[in-house]
N, CA, C and O atoms as a MOPAC input file, in Angstrom:
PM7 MOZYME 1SCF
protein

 N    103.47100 1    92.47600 1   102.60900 1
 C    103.17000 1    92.85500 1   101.25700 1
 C    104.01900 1    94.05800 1   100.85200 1
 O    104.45300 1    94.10600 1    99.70100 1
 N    104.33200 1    95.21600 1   101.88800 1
 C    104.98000 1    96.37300 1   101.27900 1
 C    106.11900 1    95.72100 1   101.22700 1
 O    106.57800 1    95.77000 1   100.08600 1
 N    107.03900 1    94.89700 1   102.25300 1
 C    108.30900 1    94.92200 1   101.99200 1
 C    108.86100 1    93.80400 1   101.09800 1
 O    110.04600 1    93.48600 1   100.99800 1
 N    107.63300 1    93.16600 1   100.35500 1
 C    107.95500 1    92.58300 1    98.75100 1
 C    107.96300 1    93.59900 1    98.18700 1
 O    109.12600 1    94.00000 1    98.19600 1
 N    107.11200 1    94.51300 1    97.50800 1
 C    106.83900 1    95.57700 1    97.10400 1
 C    108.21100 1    96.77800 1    96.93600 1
 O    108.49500 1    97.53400 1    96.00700 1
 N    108.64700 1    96.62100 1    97.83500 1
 C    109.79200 1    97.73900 1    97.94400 1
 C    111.02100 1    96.46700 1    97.79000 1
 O    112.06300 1    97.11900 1    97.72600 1
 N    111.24900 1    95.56500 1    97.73700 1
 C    112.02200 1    94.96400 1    97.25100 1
 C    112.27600 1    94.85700 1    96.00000 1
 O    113.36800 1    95.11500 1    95.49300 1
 N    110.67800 1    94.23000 1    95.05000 1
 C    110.52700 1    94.40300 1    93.33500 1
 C    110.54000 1    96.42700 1    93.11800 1
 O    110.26700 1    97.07500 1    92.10800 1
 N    110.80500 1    96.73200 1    93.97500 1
 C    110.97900 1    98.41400 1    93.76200 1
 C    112.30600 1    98.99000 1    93.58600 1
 O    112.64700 1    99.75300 1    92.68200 1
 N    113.06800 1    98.51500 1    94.61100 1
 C    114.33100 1    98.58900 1    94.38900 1
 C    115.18700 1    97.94900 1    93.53700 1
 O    116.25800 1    98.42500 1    93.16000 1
 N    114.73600 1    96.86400 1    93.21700 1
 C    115.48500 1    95.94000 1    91.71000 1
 C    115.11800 1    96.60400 1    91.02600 1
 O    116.17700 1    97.07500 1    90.61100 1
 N    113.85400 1    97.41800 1    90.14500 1
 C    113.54600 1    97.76500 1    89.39000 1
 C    114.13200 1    99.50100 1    88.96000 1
 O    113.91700 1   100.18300 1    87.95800 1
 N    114.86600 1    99.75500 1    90.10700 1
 C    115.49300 1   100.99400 1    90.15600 1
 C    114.97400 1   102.40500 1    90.90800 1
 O    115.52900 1   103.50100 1    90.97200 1
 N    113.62600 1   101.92000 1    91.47700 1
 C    112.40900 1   103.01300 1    92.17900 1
 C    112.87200 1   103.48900 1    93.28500 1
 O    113.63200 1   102.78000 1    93.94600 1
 N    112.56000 1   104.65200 1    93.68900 1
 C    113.18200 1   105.13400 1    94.71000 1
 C    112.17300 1   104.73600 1    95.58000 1
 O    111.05200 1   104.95100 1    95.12000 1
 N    112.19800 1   104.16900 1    96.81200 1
 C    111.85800 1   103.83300 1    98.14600 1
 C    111.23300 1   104.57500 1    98.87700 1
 O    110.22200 1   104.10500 1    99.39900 1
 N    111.61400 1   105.99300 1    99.17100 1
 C    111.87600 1   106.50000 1   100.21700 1
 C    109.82900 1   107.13300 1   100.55100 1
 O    109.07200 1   107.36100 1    99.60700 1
 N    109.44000 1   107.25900 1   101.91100 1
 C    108.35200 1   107.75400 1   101.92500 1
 C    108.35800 1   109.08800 1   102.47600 1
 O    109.32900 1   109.68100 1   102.94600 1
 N    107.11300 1   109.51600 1   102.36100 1
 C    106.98800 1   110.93400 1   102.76300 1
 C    107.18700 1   110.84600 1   104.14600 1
 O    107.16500 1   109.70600 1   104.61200 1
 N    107.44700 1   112.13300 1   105.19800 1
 C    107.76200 1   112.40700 1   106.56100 1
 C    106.21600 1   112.79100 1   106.66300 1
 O    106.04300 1   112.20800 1   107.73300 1
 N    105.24700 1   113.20100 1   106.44000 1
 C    103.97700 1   113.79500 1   106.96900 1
 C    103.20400 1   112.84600 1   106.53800 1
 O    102.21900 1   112.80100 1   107.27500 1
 N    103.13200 1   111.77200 1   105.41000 1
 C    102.58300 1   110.73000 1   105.21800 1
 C    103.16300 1   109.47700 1   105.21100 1
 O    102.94300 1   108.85500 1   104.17200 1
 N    104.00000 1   108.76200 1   106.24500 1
 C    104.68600 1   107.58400 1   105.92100 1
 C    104.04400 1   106.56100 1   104.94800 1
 O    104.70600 1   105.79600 1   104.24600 1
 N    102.83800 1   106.61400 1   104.97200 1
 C    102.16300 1   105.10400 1   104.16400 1
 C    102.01900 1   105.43900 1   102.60600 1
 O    101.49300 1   104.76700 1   101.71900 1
 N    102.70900 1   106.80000 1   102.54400 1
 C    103.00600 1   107.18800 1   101.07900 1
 C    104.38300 1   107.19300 1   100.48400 1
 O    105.39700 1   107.01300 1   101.15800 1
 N    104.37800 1   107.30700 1    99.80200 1
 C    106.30800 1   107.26900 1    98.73400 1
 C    106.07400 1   108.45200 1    98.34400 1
 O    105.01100 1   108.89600 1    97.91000 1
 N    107.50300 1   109.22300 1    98.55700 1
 C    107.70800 1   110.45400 1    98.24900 1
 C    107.78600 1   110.79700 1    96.79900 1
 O    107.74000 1   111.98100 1    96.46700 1
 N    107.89400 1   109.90900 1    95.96800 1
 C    108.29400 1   109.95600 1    94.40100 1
 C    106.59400 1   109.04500 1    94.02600 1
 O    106.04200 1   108.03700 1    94.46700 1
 N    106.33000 1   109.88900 1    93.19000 1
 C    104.99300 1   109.52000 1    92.63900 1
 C    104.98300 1   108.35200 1    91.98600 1
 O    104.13000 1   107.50200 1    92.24100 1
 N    105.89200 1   108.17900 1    91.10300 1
 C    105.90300 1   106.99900 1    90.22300 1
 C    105.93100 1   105.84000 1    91.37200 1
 O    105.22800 1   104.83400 1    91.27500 1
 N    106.48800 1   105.99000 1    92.06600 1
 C    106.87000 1   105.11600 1    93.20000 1
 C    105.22500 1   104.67300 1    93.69100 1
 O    104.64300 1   103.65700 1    93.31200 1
 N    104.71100 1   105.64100 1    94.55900 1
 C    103.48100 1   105.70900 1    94.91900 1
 C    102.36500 1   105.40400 1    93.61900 1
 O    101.34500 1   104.86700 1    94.05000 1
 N    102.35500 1   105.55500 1    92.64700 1
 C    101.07200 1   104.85300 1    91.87400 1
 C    101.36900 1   103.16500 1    91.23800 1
 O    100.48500 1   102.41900 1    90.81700 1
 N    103.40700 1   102.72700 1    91.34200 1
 C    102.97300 1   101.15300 1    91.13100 1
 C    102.63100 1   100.47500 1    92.20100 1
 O    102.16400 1    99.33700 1    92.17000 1
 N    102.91800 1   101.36600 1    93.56000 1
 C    102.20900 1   100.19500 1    94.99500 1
 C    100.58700 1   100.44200 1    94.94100 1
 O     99.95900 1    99.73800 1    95.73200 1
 N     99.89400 1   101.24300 1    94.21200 1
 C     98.56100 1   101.38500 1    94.14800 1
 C     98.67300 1   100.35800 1    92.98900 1
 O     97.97700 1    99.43200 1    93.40300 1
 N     98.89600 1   100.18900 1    92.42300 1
 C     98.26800 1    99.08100 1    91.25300 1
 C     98.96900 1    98.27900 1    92.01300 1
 O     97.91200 1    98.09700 1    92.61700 1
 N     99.87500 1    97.48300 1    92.69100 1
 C    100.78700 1    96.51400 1    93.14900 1
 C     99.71300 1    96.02000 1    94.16800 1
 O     99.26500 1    94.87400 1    94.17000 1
 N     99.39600 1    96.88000 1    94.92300 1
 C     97.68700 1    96.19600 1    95.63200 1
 C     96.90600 1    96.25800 1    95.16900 1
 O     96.09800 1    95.68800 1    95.90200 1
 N     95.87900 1    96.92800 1    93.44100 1
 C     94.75000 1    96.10100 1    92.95500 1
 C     95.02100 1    94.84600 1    92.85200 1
 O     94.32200 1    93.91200 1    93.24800 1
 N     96.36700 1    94.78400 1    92.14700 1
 C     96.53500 1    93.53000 1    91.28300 1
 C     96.61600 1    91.97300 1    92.36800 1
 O     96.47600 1    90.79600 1    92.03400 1
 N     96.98900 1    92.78000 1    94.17200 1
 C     96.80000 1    91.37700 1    94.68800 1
 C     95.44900 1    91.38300 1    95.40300 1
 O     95.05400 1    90.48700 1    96.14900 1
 N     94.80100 1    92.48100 1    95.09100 1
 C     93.16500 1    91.82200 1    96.24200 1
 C     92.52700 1    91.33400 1    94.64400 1
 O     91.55000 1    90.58600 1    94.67400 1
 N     92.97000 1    91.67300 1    93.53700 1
 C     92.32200 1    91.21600 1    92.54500 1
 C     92.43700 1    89.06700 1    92.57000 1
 O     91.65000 1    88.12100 1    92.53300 1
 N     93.75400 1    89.26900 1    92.64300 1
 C     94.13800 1    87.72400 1    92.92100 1
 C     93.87100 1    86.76900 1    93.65400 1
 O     94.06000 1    85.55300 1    93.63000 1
 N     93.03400 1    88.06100 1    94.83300 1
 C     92.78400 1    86.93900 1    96.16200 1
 C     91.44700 1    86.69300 1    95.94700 1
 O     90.81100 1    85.69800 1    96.29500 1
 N     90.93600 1    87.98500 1    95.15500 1
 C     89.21700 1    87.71700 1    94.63000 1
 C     89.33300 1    86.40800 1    93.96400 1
 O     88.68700 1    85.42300 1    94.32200 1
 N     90.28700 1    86.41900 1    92.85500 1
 C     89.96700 1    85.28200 1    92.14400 1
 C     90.36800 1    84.22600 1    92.31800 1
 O     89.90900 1    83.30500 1    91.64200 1
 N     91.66300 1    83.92000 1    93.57300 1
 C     91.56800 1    82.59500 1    94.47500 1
 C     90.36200 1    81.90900 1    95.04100 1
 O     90.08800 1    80.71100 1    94.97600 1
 N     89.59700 1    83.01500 1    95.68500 1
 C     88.81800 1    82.85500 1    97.00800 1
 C     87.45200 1    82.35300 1    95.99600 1
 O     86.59700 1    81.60300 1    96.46600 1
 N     87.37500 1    82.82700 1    94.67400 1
 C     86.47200 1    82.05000 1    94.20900 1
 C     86.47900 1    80.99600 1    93.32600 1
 O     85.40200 1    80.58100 1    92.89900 1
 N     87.73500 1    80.38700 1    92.90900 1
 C     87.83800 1    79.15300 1    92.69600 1
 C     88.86100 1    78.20900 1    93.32900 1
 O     89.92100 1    77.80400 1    92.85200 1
 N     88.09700 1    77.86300 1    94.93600 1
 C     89.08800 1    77.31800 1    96.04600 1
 C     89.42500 1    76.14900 1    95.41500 1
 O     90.65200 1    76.22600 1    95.46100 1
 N     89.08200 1    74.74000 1    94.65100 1
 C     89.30000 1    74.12500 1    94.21500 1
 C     90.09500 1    73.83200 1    93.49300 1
 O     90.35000 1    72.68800 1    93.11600 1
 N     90.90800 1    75.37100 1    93.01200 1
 C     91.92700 1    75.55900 1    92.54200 1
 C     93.21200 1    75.35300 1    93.05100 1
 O     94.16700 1    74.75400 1    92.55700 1
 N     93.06200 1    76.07300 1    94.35200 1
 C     93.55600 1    76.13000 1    95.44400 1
 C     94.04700 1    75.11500 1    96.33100 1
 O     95.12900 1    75.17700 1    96.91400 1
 N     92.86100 1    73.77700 1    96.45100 1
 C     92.56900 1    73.37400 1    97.49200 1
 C     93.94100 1    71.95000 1    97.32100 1
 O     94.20600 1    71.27600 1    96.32600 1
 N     94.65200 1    71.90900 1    98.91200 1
 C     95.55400 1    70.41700 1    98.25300 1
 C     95.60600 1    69.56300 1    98.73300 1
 O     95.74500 1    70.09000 1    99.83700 1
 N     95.62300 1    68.54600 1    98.94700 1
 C     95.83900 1    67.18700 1    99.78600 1
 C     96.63200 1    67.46800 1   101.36900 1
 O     97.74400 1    67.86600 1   101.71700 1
 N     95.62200 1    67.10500 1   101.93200 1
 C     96.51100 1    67.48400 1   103.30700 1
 C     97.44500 1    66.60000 1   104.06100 1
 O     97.99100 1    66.88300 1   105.12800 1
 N     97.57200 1    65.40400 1   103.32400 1
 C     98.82100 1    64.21900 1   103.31100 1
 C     99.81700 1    64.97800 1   102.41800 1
 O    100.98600 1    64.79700 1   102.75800 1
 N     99.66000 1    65.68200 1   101.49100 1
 C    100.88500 1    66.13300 1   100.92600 1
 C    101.35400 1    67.82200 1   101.46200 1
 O    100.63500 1    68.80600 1   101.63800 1
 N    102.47800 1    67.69300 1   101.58100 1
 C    103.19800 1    68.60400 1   102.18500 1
 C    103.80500 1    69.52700 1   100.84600 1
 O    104.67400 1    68.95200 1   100.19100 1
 N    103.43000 1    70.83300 1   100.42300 1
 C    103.70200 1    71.79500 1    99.12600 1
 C    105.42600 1    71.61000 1    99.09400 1
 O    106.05600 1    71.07400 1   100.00500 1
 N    105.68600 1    71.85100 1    98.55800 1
 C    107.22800 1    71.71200 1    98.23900 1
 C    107.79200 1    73.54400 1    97.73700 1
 O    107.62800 1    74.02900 1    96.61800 1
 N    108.46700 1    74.26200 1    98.96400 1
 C    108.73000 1    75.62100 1    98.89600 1
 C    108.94300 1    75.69000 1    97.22100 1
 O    109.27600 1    74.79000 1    96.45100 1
 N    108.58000 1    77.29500 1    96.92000 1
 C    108.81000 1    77.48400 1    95.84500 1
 C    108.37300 1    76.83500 1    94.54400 1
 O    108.82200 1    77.38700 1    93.54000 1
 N    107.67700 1    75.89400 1    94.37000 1
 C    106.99100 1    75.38300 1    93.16500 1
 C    105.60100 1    75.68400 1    93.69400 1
 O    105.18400 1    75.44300 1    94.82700 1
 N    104.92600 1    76.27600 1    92.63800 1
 C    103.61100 1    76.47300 1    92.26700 1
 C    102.94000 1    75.85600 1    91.98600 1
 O    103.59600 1    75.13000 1    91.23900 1
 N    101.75500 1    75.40600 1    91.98000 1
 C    101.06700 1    73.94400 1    90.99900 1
 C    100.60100 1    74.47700 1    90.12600 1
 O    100.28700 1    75.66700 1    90.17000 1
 N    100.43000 1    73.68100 1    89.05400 1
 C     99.72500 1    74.44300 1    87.38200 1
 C     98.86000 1    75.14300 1    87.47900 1
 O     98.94900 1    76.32100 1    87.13400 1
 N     97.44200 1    74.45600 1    88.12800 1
 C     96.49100 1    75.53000 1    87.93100 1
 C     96.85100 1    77.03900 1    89.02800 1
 O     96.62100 1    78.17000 1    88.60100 1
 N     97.27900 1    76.86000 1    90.07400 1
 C     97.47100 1    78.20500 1    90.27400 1
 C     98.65900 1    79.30100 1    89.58000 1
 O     98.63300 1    80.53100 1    89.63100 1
 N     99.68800 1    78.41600 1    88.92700 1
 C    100.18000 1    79.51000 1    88.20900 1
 C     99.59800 1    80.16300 1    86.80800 1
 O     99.89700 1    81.18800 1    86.19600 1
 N     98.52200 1    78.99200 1    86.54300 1
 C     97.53100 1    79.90400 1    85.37500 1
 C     96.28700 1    80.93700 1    86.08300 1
 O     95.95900 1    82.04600 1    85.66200 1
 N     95.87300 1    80.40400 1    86.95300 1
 C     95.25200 1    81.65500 1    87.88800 1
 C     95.78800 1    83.23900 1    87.87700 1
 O     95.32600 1    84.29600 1    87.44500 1
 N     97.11000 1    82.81200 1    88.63900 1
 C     97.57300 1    83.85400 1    88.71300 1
 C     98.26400 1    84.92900 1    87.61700 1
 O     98.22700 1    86.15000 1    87.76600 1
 N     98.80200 1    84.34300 1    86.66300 1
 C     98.98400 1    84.37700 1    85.09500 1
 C     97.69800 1    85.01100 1    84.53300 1
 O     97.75100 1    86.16300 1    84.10200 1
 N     96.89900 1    84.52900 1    84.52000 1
 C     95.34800 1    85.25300 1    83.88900 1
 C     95.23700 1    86.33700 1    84.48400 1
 O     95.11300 1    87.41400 1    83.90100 1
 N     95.28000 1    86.13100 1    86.18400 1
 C     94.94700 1    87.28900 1    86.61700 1
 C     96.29700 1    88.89200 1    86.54700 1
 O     96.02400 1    90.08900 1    86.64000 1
 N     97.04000 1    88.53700 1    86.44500 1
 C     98.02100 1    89.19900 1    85.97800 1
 C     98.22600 1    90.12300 1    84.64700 1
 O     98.59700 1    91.29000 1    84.52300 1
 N     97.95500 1    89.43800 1    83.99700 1
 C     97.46900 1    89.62000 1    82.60500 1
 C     96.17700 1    90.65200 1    82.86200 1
 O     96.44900 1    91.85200 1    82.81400 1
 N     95.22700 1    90.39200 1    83.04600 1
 C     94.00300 1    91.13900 1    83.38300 1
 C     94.10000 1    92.53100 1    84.00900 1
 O     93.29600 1    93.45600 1    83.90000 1
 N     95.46100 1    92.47900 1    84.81200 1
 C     95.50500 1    93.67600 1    85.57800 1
 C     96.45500 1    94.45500 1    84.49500 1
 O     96.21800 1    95.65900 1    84.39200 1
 N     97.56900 1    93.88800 1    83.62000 1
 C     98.42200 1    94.58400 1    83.34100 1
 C     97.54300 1    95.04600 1    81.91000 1
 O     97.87300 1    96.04300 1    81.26700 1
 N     96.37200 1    94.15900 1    81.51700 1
 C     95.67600 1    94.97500 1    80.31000 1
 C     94.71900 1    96.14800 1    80.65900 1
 O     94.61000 1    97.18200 1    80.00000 1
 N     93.99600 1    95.81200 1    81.86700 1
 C     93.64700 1    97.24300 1    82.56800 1
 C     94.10300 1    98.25200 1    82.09600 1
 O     93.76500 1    99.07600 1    81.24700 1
 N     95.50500 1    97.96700 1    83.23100 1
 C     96.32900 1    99.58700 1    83.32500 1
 C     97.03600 1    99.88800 1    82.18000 1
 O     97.77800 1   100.87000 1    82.18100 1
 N     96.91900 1    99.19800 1    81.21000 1
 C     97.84100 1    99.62800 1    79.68100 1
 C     97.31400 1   100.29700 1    78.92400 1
 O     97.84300 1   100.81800 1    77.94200 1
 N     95.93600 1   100.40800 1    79.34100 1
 C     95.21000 1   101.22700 1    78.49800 1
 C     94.69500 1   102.65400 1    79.09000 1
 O     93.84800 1   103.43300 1    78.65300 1
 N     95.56000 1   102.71200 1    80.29800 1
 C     95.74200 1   103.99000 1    81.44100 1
 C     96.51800 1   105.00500 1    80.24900 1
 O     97.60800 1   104.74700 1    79.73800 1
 N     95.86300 1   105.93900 1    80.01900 1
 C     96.53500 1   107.05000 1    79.98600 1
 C     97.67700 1   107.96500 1    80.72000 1
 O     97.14200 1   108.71700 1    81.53400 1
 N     99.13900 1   108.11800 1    80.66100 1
 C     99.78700 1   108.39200 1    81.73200 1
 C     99.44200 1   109.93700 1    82.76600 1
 O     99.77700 1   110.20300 1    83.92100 1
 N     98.65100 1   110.71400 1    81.75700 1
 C     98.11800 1   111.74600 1    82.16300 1
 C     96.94200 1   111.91100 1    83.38100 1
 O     96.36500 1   112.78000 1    84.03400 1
 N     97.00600 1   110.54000 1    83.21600 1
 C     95.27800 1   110.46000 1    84.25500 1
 C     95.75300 1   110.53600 1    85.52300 1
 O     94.97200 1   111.05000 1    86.32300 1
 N     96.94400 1   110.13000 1    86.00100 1
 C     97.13800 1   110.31000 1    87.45600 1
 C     96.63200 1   109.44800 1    88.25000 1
 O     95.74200 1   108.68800 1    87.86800 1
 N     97.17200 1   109.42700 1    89.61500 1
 C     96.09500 1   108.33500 1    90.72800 1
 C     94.66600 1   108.26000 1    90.33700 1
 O     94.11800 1   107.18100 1    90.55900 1
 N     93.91600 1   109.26200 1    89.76300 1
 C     92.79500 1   109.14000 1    89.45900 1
 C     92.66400 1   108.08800 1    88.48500 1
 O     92.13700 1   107.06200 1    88.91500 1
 N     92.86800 1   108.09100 1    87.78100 1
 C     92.99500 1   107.16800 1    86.50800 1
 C     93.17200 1   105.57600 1    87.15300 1
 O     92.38700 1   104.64200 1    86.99400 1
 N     94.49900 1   105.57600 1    87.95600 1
 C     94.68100 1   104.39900 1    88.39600 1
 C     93.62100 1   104.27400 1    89.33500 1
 O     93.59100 1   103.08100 1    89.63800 1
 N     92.68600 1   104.92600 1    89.98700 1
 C     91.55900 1   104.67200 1    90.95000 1
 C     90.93900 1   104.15600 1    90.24400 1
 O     90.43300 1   103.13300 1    90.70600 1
 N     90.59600 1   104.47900 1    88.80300 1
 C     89.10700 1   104.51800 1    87.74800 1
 C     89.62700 1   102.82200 1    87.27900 1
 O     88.77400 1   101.96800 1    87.03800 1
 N     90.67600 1   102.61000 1    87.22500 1
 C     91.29000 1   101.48100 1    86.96400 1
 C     90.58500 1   100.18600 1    87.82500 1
 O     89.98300 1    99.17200 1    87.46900 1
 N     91.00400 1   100.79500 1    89.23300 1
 C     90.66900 1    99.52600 1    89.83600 1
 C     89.34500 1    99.45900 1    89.98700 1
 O     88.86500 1    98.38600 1    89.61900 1
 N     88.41200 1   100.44100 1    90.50800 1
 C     87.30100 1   100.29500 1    90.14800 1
 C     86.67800 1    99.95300 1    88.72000 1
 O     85.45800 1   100.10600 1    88.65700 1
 N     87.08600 1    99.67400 1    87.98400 1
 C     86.41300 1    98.88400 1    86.45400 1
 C     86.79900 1    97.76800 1    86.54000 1
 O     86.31400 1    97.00100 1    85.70800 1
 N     87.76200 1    97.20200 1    87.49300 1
 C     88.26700 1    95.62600 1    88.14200 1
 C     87.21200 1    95.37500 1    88.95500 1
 O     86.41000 1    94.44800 1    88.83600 1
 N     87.22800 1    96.23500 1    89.79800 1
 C     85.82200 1    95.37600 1    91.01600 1
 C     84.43500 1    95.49900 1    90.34400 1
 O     83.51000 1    94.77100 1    90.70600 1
 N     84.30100 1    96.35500 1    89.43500 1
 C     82.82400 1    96.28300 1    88.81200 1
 C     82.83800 1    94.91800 1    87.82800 1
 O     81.77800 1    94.33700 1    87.59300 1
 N     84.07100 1    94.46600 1    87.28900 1
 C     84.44300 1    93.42200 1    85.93200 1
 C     83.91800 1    92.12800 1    87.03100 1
 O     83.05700 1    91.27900 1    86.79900 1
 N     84.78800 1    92.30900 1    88.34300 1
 C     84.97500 1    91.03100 1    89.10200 1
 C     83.32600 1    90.56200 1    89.23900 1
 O     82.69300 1    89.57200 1    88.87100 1
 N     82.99200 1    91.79900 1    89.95700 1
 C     80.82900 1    91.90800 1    90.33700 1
 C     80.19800 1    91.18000 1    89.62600 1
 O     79.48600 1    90.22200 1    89.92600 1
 N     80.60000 1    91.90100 1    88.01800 1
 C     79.43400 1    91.17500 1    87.28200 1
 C     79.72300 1    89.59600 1    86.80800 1
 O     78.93600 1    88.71800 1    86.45300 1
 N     81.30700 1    89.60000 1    86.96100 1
 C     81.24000 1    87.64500 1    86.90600 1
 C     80.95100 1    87.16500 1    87.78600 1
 O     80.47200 1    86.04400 1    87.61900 1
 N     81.04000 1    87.62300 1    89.06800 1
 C     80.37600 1    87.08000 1    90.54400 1
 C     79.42800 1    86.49500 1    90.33700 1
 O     79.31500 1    85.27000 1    90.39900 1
 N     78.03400 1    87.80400 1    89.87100 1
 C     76.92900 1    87.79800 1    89.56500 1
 C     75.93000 1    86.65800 1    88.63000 1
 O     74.77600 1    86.31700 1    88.89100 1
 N     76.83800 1    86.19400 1    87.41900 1
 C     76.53700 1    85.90300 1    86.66800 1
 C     76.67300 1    83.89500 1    86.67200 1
 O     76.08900 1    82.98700 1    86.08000 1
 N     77.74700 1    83.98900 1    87.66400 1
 C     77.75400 1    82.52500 1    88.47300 1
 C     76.84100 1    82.14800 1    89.27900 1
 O     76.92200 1    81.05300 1    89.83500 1

């Protein structure tokens, strides 16, 4: 997962590099708060795989064909994408990791109560 992550990091122009006293951190902040949203946005995805497996689920005579997606999971993932990037758009840039914390937690409370309500 990080070394997708630092791949769409480096295309995007982000500096890479991590801290020496914290390796599992990025020395450049900006850096360090899109891999914090870069992992809500995929346990968010796996939440919302894992609860509509049927979505998921494929013929086990058929063999996936690399690189093509099937419809419904690229609208899955599309929704869920969407969901994360309307979240954080309404992040204030001032808020800091905090903000992006308060973020994902209003995702796992959003996810709860549709859990719940199924």
């Amino acid at each position: 997962m990080r070394t997708a992550f630092e791949a769409w990091a480096q295309r995007e122009g982000h500096i890479v590099r991590r801290r020496e006293d914290k390796p599992e951190e990025y020395l450049v902040y900006e850096t360090q708060r899109r891999w914090v949203i870069w992992q809500a946005a995929l346990a968010h995805g796996a939440r919302t795989a894992a609860e509509t497996p049927s979505k998921f689920a494929r013929d086990p005579g058929i063999e996936p064909k690399p690189g093509i997606m099937a419809p419904d999971e690229a609208s899955v993932r599309n929704r869920v994408l969407n969901e994360v990037l309307d979240a954080f758009s309404e992040l204030d840039e001032s808020a800091g990791l905090e903000g992006v914390f308060k973020v994902i937690q209003g995702l796992k409370k959003k996810q709860k109560a549709l859990a719940e309500k199924a």
